[in-house]
C-alpha positions, 0 to 999 in steps of 0.5 A: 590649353592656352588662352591669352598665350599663356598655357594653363593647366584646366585639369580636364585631360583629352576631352571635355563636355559642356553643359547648356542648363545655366545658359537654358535657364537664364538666357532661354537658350535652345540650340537649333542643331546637333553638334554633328548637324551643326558641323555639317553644315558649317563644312558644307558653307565653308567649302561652297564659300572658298575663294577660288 
């Protein structure tokens, strides 16, 4: 991983999962989409909002 252009190694190999319950419990975050809905639909915005 890189972060402020410097590599670091964060030990959490290929893939990496995050976990809400702190930002739930102090912030009452609720997500409104799915990751797979959420990415949808910012391709889908994405692509109806190129310059052309």
């Amino acid at each position: 991983m890189i972060l402020a252009g410097r590599r670091i190694n964060d030990g959490m190999g290929k893939y990496v999962a995050a976990e809400i319950d702190k930002a739930r419990t102090l912030l009452g975050y609720a997500p409104e989409f799915n990751v797979r809905h959420g990415l949808a639909k910012a391709a889908k915005w994405y692509f109806e909002n190129l310059p052309r």
